[in-house]
N, C-alpha and C positions, 0 to 999 in steps of 0.2 A: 891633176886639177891645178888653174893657176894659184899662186899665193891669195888671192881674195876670199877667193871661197873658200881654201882652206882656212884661212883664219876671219871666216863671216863669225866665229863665235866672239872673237876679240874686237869687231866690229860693231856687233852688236851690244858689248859691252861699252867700247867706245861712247857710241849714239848716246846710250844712255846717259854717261854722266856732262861729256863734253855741251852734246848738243841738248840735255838736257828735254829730254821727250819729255811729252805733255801725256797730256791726259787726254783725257776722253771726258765724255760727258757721260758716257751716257745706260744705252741702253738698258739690252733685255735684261743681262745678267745682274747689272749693276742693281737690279730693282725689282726684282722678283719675290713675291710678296714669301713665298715659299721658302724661298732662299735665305730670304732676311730671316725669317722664323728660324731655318735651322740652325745658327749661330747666334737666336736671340733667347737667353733666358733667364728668368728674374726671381730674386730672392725678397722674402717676405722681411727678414731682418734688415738693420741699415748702420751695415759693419762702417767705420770710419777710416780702417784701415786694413789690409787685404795681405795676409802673408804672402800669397801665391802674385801679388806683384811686386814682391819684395827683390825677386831676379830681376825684375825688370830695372827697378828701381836703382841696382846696387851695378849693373850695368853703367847708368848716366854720370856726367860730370856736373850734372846739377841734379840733381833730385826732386827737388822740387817743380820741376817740366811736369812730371807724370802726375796732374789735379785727376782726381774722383770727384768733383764737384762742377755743377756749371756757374757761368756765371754771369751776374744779371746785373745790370746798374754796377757793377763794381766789385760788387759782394757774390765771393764765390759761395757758392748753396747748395741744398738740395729740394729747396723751393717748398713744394706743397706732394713734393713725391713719396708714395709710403712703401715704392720698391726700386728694386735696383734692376739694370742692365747690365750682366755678367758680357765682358772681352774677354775673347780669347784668343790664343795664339793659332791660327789656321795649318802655320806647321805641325802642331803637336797635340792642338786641343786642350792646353791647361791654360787657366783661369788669370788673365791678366791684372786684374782689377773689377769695379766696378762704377757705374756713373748712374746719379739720378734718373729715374724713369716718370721725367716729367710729362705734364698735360698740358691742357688749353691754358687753364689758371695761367701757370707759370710762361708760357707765351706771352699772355698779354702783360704779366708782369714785364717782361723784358719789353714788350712794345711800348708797355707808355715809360720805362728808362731812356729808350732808344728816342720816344718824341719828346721827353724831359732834355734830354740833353743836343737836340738839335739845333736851337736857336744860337746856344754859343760856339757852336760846332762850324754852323754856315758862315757864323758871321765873321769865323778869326778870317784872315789874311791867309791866300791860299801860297803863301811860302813860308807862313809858320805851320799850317797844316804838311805842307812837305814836307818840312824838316824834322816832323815829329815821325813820318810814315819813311822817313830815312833812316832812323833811329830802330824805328822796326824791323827794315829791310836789314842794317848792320847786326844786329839784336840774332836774326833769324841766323844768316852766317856763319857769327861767334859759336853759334849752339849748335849748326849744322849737323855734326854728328849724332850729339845725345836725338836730335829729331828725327832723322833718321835709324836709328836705333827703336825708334815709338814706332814708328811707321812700319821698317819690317815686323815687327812683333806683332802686332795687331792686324796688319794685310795680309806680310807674308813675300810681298818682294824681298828678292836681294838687295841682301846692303848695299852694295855698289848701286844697284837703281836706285834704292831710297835715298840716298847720298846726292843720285843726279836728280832725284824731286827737289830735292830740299831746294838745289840749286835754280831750279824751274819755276819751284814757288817764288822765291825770294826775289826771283828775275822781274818777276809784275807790281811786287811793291816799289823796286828802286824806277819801274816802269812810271807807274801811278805818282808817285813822289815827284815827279818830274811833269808830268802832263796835268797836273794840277793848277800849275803855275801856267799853263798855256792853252784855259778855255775860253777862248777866242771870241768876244762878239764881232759883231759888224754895224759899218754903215752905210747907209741906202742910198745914192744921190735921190732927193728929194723930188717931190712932181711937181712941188708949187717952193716962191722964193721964201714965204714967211712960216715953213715947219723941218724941221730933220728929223728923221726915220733914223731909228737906232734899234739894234739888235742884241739882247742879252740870252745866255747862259746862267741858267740858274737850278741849283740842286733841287730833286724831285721829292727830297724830304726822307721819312721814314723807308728803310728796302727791310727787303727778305730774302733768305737764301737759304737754297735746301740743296746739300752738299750728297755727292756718293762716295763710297769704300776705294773705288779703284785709283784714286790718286787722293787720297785725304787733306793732301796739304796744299796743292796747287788750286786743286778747285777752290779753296776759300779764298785763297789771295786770288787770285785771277778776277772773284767777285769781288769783298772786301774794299781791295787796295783801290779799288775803279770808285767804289761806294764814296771812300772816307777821301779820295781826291777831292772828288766831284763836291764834297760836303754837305753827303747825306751822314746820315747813320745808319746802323744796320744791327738786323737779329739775325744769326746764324746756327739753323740746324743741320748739325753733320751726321751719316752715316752713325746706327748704333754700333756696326762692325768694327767704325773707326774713330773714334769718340776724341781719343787722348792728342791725337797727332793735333784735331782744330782749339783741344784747351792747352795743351804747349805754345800752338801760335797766340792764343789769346792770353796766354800769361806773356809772352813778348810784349804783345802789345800795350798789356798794361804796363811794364818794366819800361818801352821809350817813350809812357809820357802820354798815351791817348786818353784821352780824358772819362771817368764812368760814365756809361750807358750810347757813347760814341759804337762800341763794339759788342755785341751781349749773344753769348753762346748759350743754347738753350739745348740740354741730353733726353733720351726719349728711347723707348723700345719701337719694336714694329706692333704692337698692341696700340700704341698712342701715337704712333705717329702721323695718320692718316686726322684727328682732332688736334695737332699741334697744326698740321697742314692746313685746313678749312679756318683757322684762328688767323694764321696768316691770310689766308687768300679772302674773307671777310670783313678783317679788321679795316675800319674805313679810316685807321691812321698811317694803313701802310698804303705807300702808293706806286711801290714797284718789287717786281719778284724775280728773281735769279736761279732757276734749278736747273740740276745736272742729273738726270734719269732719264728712263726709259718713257717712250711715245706715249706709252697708255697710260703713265701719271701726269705727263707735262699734258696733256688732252684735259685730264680732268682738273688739276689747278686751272687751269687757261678758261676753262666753265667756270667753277669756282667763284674768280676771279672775277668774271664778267660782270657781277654785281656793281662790283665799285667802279668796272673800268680801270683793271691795274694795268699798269705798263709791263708787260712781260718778255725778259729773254729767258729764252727755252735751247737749251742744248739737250736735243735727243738721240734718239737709238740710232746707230750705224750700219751698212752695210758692204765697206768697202771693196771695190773692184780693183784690183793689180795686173795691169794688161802687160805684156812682155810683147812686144812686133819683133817680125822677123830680121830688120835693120838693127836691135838692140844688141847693147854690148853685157852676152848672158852672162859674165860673171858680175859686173857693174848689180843686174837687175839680181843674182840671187843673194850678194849682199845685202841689197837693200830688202830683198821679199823678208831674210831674218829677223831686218829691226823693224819693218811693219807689221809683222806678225805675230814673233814669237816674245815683244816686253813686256813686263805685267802677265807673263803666262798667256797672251793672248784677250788679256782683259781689260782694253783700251777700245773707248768707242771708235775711235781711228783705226784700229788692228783691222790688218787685211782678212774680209770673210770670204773674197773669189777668186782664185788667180785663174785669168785668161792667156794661156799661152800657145801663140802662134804654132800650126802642125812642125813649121821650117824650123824651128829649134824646141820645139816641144819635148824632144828625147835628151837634150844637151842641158836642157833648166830643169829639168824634174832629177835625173842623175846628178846632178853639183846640188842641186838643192838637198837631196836624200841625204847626200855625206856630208854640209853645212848641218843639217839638223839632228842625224847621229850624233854630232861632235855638240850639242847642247848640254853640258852639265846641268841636272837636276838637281836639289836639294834646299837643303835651309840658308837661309838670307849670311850665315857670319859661315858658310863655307866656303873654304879660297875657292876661285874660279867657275864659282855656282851663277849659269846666267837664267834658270826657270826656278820660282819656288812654286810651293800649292797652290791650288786656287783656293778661293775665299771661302767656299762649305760644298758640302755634300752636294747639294742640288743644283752647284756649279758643275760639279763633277759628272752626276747623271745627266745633264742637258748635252754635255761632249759624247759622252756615252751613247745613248740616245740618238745625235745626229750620223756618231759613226757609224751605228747600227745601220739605220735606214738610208744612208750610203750602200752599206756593203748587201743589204737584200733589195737595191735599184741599180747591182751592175758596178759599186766602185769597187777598186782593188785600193787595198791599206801597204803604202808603201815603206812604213816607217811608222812605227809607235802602234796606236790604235787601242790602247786599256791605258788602266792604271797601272803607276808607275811601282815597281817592287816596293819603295819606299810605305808605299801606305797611304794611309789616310786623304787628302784629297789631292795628294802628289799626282800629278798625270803625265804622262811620256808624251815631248812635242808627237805631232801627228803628221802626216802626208797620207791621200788618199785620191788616185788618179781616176782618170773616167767620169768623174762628176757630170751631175746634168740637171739642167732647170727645172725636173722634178722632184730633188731632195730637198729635204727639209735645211740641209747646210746654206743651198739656195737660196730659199725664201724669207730665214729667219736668222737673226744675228747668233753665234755659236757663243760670242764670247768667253773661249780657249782655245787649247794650242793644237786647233786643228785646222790645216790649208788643204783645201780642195782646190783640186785642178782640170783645168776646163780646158778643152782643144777647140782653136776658133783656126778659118780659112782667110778671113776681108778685114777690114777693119768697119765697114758697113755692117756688118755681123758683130761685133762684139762690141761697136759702141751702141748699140741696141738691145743686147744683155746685159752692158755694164747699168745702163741706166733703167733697166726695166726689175724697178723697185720703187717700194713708197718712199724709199730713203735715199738723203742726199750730202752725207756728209765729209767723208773725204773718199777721194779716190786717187792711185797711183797711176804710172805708165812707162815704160821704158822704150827708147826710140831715140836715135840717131838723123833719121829726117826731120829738117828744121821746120820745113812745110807742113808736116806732119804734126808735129807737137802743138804749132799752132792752133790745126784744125782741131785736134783733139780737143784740148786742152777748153778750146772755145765750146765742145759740143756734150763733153760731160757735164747731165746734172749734178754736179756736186759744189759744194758753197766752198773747198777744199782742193788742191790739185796738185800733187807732187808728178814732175817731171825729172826721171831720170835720178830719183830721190824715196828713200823710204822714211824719209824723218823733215816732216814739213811745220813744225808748231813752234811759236817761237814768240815772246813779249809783245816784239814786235810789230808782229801780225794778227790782220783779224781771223781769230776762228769761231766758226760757226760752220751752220748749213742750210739747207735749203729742202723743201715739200717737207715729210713728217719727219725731219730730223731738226728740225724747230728753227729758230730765227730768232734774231738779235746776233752784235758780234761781242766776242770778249777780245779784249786785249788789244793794242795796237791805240792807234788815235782815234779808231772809231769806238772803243770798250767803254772811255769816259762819255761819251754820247746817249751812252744805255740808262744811265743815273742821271739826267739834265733835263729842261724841259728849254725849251726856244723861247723867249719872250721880245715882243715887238710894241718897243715906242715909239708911240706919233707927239712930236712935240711941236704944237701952232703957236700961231700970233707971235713970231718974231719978230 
């Protein structure tokens, strides 16, 4: 096998911190009400301090990162909550801490902080507002590691990943901090000689944002740092799986200087969550929403919602497609099939859920792939050379389970992996599993984990007609050497998303999103600030 493949697992690695993968938004997994329950559970007492995070704690180079409190206006609290949200470590199941299991009450407290503190917020100079969202950006870096450190604890990726979040996250505030100072109006040439048409940019006021588990720290800032350019404010509810990674960021941000109630982190079980959710999407103070989950929540805020008329970006569930032609260079493509596949355990709404591979090298990509994905080390996030850790709960675990199954009684053969991993608990063995066919459930439904199914196409008229024959549109890959070719493709895939010749496409830079029920709106890039703004047009007469 050439050097690539063999060392796809150091490549994989690579991606990660270098290129800093993103996130996902989204999905099945990410949101599963099931799922959330089995890693959600709450005490009657309201301990202020938690021996069993005391490892955690004694881990950091600051200690104080790790709040059990959210925080509102300023004031970290526990609001009007009379229980707790037990974290836990997904690798091992002990007791990380614990955070408020606030309500609607305590939302709306943070919403009128967040519309208290709007007016001086919009109106500073959007280059002193950068320079304070600089200070965040540096803020986050300095601490890079202790955040990362929160982050595998609580998720469950490897260090080295959580390391390349940090860097990921961080990337969209020095992003933000920057395109702040460059929202642009315009001037109209005029119809008549006695008026001028003028075009402003201006903040849509109070936001909201409802974060997931699978990347806890990017997903805020990716929203966040767009918000507080743009100068809005914002309330942010994160993941109860992942609680501490978005009060670490919001203890930064109170440290460079963001002013109380600019930023207001609100903690909640899966019991409350769904009344902190309707608080947002009703409150006629907020007038825009930002969530990273699964189709069938972003479906129901988006109703919700429709009362006020909020302005909604919706990053939803995934189903991506990773085609291999017969012109590609297979070691190139089983490289990259690792790092869209196998980061986050397979728990990125970007991670590959189809590989379509041409019959012409069908046998040459599934053999280098088999031995790129045996050579996957498994284990906990601070083990050297570990590139999979657990997934997030149980009912992560049964859903791979589950697909594998009904794979293997529809005719697939399990090439690699297929159970749980000897390790235990919600450890899984990456997966390969050939023969796939559009009537399994791996098919129809996001797996999100570390199982790739493989699919034998003949045309490319054939498989860009299974790649997009989904309700979902959000990233999809390809590997191909024909320039004609990539073109075509590239134009005919429904995806808002399209890596050519690349398994790692997400980047500040650029906008991500998607397209049909993988929702709409873009984050990041030049277009992300546009999600927080509303267009205004002056007609100025009688000159």
């Amino acid at each position: 096998m050439l050097e690539r493949a063999v060392n796809a697992r150091a490549l994989f690695r690579m991606c990660t911190i270098v290129s800093k993968l993103p996130p996902a938004l989204y999905p099945a997994a990410n949101h599963g009400s099931s799922q959330i329950a089995a890693r959600s559970h709450f005490r009657a007492t309201r301990p202020y301090a938690v021996s069993s995070g005391d490892a955690l704690s004694s881990m950091l180079a600051e200690p104080h990162l790790l709040r059990e409190h959210a925080c509102i206006g300023g004031q970290w609290t526990e609001g009007h909550a009379e229980r707790h949200v037990e974290v836990t470590d997904p690798a091992t199941g002990a007791l990380l801490g614990v955070v408020p299991d606030m309500g609607a009450e305590d939302c709306r407290d943070a919403i009128a902080a967040a519309e208290k503190a709007l007016p001086a917020w919009r109106q500073m100079p959007a280059k002193q507002r950068s320079g304070l969202l600089r200070k965040w950006y540096d803020l986050v870096l300095a601490n890079q590691k202790d955040l990362a450190y929160i982050m595998m604890s609580e998720q469950g990726k490897p260090l080295a990943e959580a390391m390349g979040e940090i860097s990921y996250a961080a990337s969209f505030i020095e992003w933000f901090a920057e395109e702040a100072k460059r929202t642009y109006g315009d001037v109209i040439p005029s119809t008549s000689s006695d008026r001028r048409m003028l075009v402003f940019k201006q903040p849509v006021g109070v936001c909201a944002a409802i974060t997931p588990w699978n990347f806890p720290s990017a997903m805020i800032t990716r929203k966040a740092a767009a918000a507080l350019a743009a100068g809005c404010t914002m309330v942010v509810k994160p993941s109860e799986m992942t609680p501490f990674s978005a009060l670490a960021l919001m203890a930064l941000a109170e440290e460079a200087g963001i002013p109380p109630g600019v930023l207001n982190v609100v903690t909640c079980g899966s019991a409350n969550a769904a009344e902190v959710g309707s608080e947002m999407t009703s409150n006629p103070v907020v007038k825009k929403i930002s969530f990273t989950g699964s189709t069938a929540v972003g479906k129901k805020l988006m109703a919700q919602g429709a009362g006020t008329l909020k302005k909604m970006s919706l990053e939803l569930g995934g189903n991506a497609p990773f085609i291999v032609f017969e012109d590609a260079d297979v070691d190139a493509a089983v490289a990259g099939a690792i790092a869209a596949k196998y980061r986050n355990a397979g728990q990125t709404c970007v991670c590959t859920n189809r590989f379509y591979v041409h019959s012409k090298v069908h046998d040459e990509f599934v053999m280098k792939l088999v031995s790129a994905v045996t050579d996957l080390k498994v284990g906990r996030g601070t083990e050297e050379g570990v590139a999979q850790g657990p997934l997030i709960s149980e009912a992560a675990v049964r859903k791979v389970e589950e697909h594998v199954a009904d794979a293997v009684a529809k005719g697939a053969e399990i090439l690699a992996g297929g159970s749980r991993h000897k390790l235990g608990g919600t450890f899984f063995q990456p997966t390969i599993i050939a023969g796939a066919t559009k009537h399994m459930k791996v098919t129809e439904e996001e797996t999100f984990g570390p199982l790739a199914p493989i699919y034998r196409f003949e045309n490319e008229e054939e498989v860009l007609h299974a790649a997009s024959d989904t309700p979902f549109g959000l990233a999809a890959y390809f590997y191909s050497r024909d320039l004609a070719r990539v073109w075509r493709v590239s134009e005919a895939l429904e995806y808002g998303m399209v890596g050519v010749n690349t398994g790692v496409i997400s980047s500040e830079v650029a906008p991500f999103g998607g397209m049909k029920e993988s929702g709409h709106g873009r984050e990041g890039s030049k277009y992300g600030i546009d999600e927080y703004m509303n267009v205004k047009y002056v007609a100025h007469a009688g000159l």
